[in-house]
C-alpha positions in Angstrom: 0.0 0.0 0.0 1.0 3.4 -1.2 2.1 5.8 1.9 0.4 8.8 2.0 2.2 12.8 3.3 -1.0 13.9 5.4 -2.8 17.0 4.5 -1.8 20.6 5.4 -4.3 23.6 5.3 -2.1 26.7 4.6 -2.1 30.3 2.7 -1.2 29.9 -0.6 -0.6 32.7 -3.7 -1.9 30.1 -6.6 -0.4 30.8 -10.0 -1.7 29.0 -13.4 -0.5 29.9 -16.5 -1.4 28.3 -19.8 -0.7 28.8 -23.7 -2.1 30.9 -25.9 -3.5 29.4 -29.0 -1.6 26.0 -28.1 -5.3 24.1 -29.1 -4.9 25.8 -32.8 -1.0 24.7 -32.8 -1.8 21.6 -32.2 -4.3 20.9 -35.1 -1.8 22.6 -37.5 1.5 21.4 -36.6 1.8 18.7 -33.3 5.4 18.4 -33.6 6.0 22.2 -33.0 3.0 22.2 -30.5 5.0 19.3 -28.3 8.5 21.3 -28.6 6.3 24.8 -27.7 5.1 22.7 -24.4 8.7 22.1 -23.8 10.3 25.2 -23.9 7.1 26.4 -21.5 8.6 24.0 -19.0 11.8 24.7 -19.6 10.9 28.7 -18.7 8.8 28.5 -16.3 10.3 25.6 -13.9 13.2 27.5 -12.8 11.7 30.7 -12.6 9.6 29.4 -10.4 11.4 27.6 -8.5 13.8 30.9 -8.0 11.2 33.0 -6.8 10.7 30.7 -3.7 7.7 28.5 -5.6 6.6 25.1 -5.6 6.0 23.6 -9.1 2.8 21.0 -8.6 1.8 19.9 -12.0 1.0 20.2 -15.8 -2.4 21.0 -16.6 -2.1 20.3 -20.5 -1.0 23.3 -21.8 -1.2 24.6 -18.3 1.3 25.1 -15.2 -0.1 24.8 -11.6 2.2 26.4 -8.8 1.9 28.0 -5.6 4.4 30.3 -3.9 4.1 31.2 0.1 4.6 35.0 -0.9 2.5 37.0 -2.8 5.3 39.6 -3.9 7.1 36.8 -5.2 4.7 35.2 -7.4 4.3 38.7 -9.2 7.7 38.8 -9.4 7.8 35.4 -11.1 4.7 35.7 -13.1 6.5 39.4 -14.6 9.6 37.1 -15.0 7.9 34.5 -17.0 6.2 36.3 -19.3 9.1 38.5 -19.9 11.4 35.1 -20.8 8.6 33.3 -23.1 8.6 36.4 -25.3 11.8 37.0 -25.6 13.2 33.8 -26.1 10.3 32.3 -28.0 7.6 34.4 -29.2 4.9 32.2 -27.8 2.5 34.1 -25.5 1.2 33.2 -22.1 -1.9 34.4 -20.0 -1.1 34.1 -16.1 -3.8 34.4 -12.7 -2.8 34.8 -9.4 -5.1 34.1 -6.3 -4.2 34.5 -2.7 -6.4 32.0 -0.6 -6.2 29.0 1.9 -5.8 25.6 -0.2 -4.8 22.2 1.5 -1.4 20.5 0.5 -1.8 16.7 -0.3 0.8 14.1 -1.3 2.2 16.6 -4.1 -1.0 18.4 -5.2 -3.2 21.6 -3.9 -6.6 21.3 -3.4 -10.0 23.8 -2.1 -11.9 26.4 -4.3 -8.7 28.8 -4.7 -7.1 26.9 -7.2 -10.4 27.3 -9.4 -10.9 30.6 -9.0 -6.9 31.4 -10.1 -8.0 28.9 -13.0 -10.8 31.1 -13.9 -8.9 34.8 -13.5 -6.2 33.3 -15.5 -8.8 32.9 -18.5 -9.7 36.1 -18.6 -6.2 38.3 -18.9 -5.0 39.6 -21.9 -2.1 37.7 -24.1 0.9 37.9 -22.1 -0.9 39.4 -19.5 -1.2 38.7 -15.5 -4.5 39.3 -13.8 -4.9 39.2 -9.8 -7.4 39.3 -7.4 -8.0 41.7 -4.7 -6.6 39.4 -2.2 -3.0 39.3 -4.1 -3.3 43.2 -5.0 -4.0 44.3 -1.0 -0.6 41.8 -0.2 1.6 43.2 -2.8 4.8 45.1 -1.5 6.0 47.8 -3.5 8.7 46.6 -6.2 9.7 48.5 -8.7 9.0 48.4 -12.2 5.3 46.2 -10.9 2.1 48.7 -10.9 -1.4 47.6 -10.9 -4.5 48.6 -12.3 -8.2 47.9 -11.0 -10.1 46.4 -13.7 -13.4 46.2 -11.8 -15.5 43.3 -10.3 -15.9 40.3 -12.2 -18.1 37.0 -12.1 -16.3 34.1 -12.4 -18.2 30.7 -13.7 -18.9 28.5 -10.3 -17.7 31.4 -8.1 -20.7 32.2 -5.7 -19.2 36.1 -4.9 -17.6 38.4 -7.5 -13.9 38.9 -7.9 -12.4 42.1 -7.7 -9.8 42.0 -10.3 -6.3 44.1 -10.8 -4.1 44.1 -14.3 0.0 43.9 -13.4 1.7 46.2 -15.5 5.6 45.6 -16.5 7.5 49.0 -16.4 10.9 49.5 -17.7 13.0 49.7 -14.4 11.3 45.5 -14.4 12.6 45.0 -18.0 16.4 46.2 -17.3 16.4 44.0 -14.1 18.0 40.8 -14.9 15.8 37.1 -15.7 16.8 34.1 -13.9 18.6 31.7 -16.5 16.0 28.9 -18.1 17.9 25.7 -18.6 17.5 22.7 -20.7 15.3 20.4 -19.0 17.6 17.1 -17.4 16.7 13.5 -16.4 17.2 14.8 -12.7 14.4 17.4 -13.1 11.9 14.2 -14.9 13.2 12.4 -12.6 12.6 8.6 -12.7 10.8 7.5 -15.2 10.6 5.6 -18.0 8.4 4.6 -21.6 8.2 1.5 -23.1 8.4 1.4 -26.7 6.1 -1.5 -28.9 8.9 -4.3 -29.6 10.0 -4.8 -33.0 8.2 -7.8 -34.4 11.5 -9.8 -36.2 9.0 -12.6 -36.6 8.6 -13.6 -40.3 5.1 -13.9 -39.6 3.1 -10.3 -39.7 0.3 -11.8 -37.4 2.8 -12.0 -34.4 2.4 -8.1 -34.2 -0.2 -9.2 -31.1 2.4 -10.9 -29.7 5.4 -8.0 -29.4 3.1 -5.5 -28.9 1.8 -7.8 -26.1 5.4 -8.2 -24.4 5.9 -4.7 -24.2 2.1 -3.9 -22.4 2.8 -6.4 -20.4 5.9 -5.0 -19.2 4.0 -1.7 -18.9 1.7 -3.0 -16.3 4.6 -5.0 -14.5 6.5 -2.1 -14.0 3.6 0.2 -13.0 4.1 -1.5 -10.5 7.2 -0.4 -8.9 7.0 2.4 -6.2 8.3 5.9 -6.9 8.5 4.7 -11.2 6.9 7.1 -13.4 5.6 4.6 -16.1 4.0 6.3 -19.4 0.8 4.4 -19.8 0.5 2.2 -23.4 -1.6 5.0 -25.6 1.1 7.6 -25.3 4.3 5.3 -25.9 2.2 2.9 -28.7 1.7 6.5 -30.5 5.4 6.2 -32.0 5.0 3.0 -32.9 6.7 2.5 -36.9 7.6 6.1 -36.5 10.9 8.0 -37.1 11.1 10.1 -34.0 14.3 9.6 -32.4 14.7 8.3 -28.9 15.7 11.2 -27.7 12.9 13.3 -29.0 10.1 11.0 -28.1 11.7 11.0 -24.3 11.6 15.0 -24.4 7.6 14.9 -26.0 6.9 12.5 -23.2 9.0 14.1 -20.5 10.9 10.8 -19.2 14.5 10.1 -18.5 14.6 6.5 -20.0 13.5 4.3 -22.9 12.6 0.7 -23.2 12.5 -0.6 -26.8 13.2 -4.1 -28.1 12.7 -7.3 -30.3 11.1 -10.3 -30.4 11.6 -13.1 -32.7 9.4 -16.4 -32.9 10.9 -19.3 -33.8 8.4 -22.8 -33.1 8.2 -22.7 -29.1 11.5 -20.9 -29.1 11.7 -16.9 -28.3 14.5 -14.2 -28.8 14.1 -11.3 -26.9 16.2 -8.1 -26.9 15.4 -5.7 -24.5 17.7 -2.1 -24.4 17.1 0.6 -21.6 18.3 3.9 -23.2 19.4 7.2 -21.0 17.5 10.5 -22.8 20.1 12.9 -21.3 23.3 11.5 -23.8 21.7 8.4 -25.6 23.9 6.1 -23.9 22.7 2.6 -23.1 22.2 2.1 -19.6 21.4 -1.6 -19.3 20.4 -4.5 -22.5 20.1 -8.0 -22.7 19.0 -10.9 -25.2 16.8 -13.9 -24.1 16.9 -16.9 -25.4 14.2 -18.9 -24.4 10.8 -21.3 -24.4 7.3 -19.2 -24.1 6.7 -21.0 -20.7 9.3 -18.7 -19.3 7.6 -15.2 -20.6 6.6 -14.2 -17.2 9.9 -15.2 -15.7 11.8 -12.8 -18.9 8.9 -9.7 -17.9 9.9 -9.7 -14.2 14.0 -9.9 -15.1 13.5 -7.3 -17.4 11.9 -5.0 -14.4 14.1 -6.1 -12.3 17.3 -4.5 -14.2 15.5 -1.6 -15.1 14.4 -1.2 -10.9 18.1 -1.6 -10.2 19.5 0.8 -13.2 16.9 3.9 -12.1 17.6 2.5 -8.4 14.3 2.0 -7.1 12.7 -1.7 -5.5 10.8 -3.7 -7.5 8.8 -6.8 -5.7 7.9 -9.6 -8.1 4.1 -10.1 -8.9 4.0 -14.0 -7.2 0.6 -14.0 -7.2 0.8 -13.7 -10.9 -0.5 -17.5 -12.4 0.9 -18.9 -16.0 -1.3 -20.4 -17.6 -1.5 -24.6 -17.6 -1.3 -23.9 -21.4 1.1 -21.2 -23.1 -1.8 -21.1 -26.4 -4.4 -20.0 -24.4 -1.6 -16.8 -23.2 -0.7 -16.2 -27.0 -4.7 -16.2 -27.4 -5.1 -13.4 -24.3 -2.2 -11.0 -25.9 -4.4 -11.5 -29.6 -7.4 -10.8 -27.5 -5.8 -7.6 -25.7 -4.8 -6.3 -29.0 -7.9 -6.5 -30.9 -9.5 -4.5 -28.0 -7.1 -1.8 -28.3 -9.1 -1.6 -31.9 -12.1 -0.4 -29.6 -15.5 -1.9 -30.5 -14.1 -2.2 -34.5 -12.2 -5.4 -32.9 -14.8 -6.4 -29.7 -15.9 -9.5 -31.9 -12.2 -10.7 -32.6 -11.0 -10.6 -29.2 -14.3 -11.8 -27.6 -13.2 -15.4 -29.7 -10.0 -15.0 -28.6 -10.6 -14.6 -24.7 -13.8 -17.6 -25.3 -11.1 -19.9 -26.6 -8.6 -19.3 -23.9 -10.8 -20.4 -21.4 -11.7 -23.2 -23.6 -8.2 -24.3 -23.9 -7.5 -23.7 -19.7 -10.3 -23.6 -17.8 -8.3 -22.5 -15.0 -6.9 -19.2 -16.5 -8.0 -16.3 -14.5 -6.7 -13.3 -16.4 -8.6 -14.7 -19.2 -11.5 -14.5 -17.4 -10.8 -11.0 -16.2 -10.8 -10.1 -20.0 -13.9 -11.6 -20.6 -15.2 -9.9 -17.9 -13.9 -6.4 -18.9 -14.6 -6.7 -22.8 -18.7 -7.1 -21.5 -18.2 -4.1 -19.8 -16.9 -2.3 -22.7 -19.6 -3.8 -25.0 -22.5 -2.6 -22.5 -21.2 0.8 -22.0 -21.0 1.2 -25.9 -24.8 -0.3 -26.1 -24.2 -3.9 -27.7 -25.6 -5.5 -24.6 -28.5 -4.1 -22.8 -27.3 -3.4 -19.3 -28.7 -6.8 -17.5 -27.3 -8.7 -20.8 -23.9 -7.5 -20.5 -23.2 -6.6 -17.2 -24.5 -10.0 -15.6 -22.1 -11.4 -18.0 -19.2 -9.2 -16.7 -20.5 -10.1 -13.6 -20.2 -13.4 -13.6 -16.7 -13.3 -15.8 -15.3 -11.2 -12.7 -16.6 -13.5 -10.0 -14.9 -16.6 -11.9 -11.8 -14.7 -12.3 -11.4 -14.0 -8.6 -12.2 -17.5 -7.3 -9.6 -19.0 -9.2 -7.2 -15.8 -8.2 -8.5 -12.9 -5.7 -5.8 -11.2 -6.9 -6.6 -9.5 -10.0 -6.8 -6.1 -10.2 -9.0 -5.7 -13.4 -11.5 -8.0 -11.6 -12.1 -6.1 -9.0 -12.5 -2.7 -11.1 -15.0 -4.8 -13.3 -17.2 -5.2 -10.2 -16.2 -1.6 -9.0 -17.9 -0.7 -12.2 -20.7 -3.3 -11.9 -21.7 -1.7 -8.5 -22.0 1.7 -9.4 -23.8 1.7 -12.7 -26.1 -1.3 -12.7 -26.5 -1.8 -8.7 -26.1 1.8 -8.1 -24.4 0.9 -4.7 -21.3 3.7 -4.5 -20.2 2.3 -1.4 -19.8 -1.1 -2.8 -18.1 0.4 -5.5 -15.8 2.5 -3.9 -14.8 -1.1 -2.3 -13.9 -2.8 -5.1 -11.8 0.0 -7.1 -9.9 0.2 -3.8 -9.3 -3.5 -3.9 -8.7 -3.1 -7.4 -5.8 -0.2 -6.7 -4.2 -2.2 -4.0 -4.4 -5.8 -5.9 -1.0 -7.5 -6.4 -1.4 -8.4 -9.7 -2.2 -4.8 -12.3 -3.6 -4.3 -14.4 -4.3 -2.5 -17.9 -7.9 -1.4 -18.8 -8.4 0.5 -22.7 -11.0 3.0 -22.7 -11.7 3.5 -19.4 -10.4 5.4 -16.3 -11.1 4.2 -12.7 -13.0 6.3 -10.6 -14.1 9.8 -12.1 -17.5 9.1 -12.7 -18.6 7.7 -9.1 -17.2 11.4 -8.2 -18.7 13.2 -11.0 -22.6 11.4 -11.0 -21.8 9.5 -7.8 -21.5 13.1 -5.6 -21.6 15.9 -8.1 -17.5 16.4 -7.7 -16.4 17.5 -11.3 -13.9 19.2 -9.5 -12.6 15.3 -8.0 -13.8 13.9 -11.7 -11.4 16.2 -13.1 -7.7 15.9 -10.8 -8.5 12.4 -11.5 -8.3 12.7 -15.2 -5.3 15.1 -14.9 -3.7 12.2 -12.7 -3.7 9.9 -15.7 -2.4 12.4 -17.8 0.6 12.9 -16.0 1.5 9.4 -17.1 0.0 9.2 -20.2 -0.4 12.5 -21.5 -1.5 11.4 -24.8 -4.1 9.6 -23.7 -7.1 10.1 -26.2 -9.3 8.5 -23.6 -8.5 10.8 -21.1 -8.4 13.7 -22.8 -11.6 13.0 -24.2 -13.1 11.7 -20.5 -12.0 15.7 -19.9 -14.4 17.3 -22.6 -17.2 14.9 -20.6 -16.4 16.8 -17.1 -15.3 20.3 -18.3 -19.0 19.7 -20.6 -21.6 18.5 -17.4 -19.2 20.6 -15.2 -20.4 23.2 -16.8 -16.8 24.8 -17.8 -17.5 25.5 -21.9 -14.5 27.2 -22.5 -12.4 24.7 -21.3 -14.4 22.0 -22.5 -14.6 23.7 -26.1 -10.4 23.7 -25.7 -10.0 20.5 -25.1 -12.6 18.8 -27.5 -11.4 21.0 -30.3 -7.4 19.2 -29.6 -9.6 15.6 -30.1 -11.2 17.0 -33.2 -8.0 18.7 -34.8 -6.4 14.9 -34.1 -9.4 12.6 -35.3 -11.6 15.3 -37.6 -14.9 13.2 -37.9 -14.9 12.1 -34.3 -18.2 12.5 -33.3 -18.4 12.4 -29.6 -16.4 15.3 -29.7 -18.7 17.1 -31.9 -21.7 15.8 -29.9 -20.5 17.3 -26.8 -19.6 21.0 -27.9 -22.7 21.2 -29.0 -24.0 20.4 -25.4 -21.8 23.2 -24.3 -23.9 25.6 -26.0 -26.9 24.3 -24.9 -25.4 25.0 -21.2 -24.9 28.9 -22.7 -28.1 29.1 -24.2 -26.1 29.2 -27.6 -29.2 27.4 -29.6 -28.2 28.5 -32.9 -24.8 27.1 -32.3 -25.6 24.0 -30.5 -27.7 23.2 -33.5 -25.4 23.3 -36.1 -22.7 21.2 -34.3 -25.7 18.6 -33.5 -26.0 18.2 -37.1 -22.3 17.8 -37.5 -22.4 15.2 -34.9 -25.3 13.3 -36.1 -23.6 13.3 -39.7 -20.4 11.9 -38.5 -22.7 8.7 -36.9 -24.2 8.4 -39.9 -27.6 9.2 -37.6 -27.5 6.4 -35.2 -26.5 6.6 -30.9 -26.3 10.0 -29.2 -25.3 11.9 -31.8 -28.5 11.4 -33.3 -29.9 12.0 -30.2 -28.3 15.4 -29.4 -29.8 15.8 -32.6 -33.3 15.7 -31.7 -33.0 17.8 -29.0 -31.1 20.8 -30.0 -33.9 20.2 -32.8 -36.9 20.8 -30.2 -34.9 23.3 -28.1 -34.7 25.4 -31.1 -38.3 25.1 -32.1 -38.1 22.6 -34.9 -40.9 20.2 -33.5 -41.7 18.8 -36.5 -38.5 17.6 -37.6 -37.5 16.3 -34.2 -40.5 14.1 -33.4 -40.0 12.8 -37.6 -36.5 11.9 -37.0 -37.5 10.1 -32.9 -40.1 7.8 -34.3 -37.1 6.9 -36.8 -34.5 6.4 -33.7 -36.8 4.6 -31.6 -37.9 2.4 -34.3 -34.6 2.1 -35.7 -32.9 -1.7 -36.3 -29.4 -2.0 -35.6 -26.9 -3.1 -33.4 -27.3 -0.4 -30.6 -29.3 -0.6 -27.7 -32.1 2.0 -27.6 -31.5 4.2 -24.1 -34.7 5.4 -22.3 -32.7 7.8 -20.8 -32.0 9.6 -24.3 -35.7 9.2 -25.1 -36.9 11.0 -22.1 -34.4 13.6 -22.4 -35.9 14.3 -26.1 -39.8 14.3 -24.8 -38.3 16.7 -21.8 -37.0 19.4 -24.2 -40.2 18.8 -26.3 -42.3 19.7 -23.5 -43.8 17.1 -23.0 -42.7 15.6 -19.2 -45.1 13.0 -18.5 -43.9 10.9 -21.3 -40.7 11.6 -20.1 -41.0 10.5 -17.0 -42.4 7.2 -18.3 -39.3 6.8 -19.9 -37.5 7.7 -16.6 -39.3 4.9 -15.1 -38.8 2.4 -17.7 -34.8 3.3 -17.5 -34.9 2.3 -14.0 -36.5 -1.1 -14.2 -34.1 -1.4 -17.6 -31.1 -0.4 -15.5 -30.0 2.0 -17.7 -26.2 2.8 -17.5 -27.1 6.9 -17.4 -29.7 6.7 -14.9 -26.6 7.4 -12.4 -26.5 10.8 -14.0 -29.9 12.3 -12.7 -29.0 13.9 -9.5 -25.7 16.0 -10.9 -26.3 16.3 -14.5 -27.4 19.3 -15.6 -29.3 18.0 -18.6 -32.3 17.4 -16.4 -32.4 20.9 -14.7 -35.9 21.1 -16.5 -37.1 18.3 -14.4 -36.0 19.3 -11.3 -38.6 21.1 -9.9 -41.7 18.6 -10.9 -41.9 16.2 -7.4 -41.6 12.9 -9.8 -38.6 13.8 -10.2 -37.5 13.6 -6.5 -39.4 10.0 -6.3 -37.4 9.3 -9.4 -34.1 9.9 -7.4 -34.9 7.7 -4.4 -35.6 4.8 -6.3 -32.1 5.2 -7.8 -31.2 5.6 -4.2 -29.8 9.1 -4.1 -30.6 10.8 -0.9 -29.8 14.5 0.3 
């Protein structure tokens, strides 16, 4: 079990910076954008850091820090912005806040850090905004004057801020900038990414397998203590690439690389592993293998081990870990893995896969475990209906943990299982702690543990969202987690910063439609109709008119008058054929913005005896605020089990 540093409540002066027009860079040029994010760090770390600051983390395109004196942060913030422009003509906003936060194992919590967010938004390019509470604290320096700017209401800020522009004079410019250095290995500190191996196979198809050796080193070495690992999505991402070492360490800010080979040969396996320093190139530790299949585990936890001992940190072997009685039903789980990693285009292929492992070895509990989580993935992406699919989950993850109660994916299955078919949080919250504190890891593709039992579970977008920034810090090119961020910045009700971040997803995958789907439901949150209507329709067009997207349709459709041509279009999506499950939820939330609530709640009450995944999203969601006040609504809740 992880230790913890206990929480201290102190007075902070917040600082967040962030990029301007880093989301536009990004669509146009990502190379450039990722040497642009950089430089940033390499700016603004050791200004920091001089001015008596604590650096805390990387917000995207954003820097969280917090300094103990207010005079100090301006002096930084002035520093900053004078450094970025001169040395590389890219253009930061900065807010500063003075307020009490807590301190918690390396991160700063409490409402001050969002209102520094929000300040931060609003100043000029290459600006610094404060609030009154920084202003009042501010010593006289020279070359630092402010200006009132007036009383501003941030968004979810109950009082109004009383704001104050910081104005760089001369006498600041002529005083000398603290020197930016190139970033080292002792500032990323330990840390490593592990490359896809090299499939030297003559046969194409045993991609699954080296792409499987390298994952599952990724989850072994997750598992080491005070290890930095860069999760699979961000390290796969240069996979038959060009990128040098050295430059894919700098883009994902780690001090080593793992890459290798594997060659099949009958039962026989070659396997040449090379840990590579970032700082020179030079290579730290390698070694070739030489050996049967049955001994994959054994080569996985030697390989750890001499990477543990090279970055000198303690690595414990996974014993609970069990080989399989036969080594084709683990060839079958890595095929089965790396279909899923297709997302539901490859469901079918690695359902067979994971069916015929436990055919072959009956006794195989990770196999099960996959079972188990590739039901989950089906029902959340409406294949199954929710008693189809998640009894089966259920019942995969039960087998799996009577055969081994160690397995960490298990456990999250019925984490997951708890809290959107049961609707028992506390049960829940159980299992994804037994699931974080399991001695075997695990890996889980399109999912993230633990934000949405914060975000529907207690209303938290605030939780929802440090826990999707948490995964980013290890896998910052996550497209699951970045996109799991438009969800909470979008019910959050944060549009701007939603909008930002869905508009990165778009600029990578143009004719993504979930990303579509949701800007258009931050417009509805503005009461932006006209606009919300027209990126409905893109949505809905990228579908091809079938799941939300069509159903976003409908309603930005009756919310902008268009009666007719929503209820035409939801008799065609409840009537449609197809593989998707039909959500009542989506229905009700059509006949709610048609005005026509008591159908509504009939759908309300047929998603509850349907189990309906969303019905976990009535109490904090503001897509029902139109319900709220009508006492069926209330009843509705209680059935669900939510209680004030």
């Amino acid at each position: 079990m992880n230790s913890t540093i206990p929480a201290v409540r102190q007075l902070a002066c917040i600082m967040f910076t962030d990029i301007v027009g880093y989301t536009a860079l990004m669509g146009e040029d990502e190379q450039k954008a990722f040497s642009v994010l950089k430089r940033n760090r390499e700016i603004q770390r050791p200004i920091i850091e001089k001015f008596g600051g604590t650096w805390i983390k990387e917000l995207g395109d954003g820097i969280l820090a917090t300094f103990p004196s207010v005079t100090d942060s301006v002096l930084a913030s002035a520093a900053i912005q004078i450094a970025s422009y001169r040395e590389t003509n890219f253009h930061l906003r900065i807010g500063l806040h003075l307020s009490e936060v807590i301190f918690e194992n390396g991160d700063v919590f409490g409402d001050g850090v969002n209102i520094a967010s929000r300040i931060q938004s609003l100043a000029d390019v290459g600006g610094i905004l404060i609030s009154e509470t920084v202003q009042k604290n501010l010593t006289n320096k020279r070359g630092i004057e402010t200006k009132l700017l007036g009383d501003e209401k941030l968004k979810n800020v109950k009082e109004a801020i009383t704001l104050y522009k910081v104005i760089i004079t001369d006498d600041y410019i002529a005083e000398p900038i603290p020197e930016t250095k190139k970033e080292t290995p002792g500032l990323i500190g330990k840390s490593i990414a592990v490359m896809p191996f090299v499939n030297l196979s003559k046969d194409e198809e045993q991609e699954y397998f080296s792409e499987g050796i390298a994952e599952e080193i990724i989850v072994t070495l997750s598992g080491i203590k005070n290890l930095k690992v860069v999760g699979r999505r961000s390290s796969f991402q240069f996979k038959g690439g060009t990128t040098p070492v050295s430059e894919i360490g700098k883009i994902l800010n780690v001090s080593t690389i793992l890459e290798g080979s594997v060659r099949r040969h009958g039962k026989g396996l070659r396997i040449y592993a090379e840990l590579i320093n970032i700082e020179d190139g030079c290579q730290l530790w390698a070694e070739k293998y030489d050996r049967e299949i049955t001994d994959m585990y054994d080569i996985q936890d030697d390989i750890a081990s001499n990477i543990a001992e090279k970055l000198k940190v303690t690595f414990h072997e996974q014993e609970s870990r069990q080989m399989p009685v036969n080594m084709e039903a683990y060839e079958l789980l890595l095929k089965g893995r790396f279909y899923v990693e297709k997302y539901v285009e490859g469901f079918e292929k690695a359902l067979a896969c994971f069916t015929r492992a436990i055919e072959i070895d009956p006794g195989y509990g990770e196999a099960y475990t996959e079972l188990a989580k590739l039901h989950f993935l089906f029902t959340m992406n409406l294949f199954f209906t929710p008693r189809e699919g998640f009894e089966r989950a259920k019942f995969y993850a039960e087998k799996a943990l009577s055969l081994n109660s160690e397995l960490g994916g298990a456990h999250y299955v019925l984490g997951q299982i708890n809290f959107w078919y049961y609707w028992d949080m506390e049960k829940a919250k159980k299992e994804y702690e037994l699931a974080e504190h399991s001695k075997v890891s695990f890996y889980f593709t399109g999912v993230v543990l633990d934000p949405w039992y914060h975000a529907f579970g207690y209303g938290d977008y605030d939780a929802a969202l440090k826990s999707i920034y948490k995964i980013l810090e290890t896998d910052p090119l996550s497209f699951f987690a970045m996109l799991h961020l438009g969800y909470f910045y979008t019910f959050g009700k944060m549009p701007n910063e939603a909008r930002e971040v869905l508009n990165k997803i778009l600029a990578a995958v143009p004719g993504f439609s979930e990303a579509e789907r949701l800007i258009a439901y931050n417009y509805f949150f503005e009461n932006d109709i006209e606009n919300a209507l027209l990126h409905a329709r893109k949505a809905a067009a990228m579908s091809q008119g079938i799941g939300w997207a069509q159903n976003t349709l409908i309603i930005a459709l009756a919310r902008h008058g268009d009666h007719a041509e929503a209820r035409e279009l939801l008799a065609a999506y409840e009537s449609q054929k197809g593989p998707l499950c039909i959500s009542p939820i989506g229905i009700a939330l059509v006949h709610t913005y048609l005005g026509d609530f008591d159908t509504a709640f009939q759908y309300l009450e047929k998603a509850i005896d349907y189990h309906d995944i969303w019905i976990m999203s009535l109490k904090y969601n503001p897509e029902y605020d139109l319900l709220r006040k009508d006492e069926r609504f209330e009843k509705i809740l209680q059935k669900v089990g939510f209680t004030d």
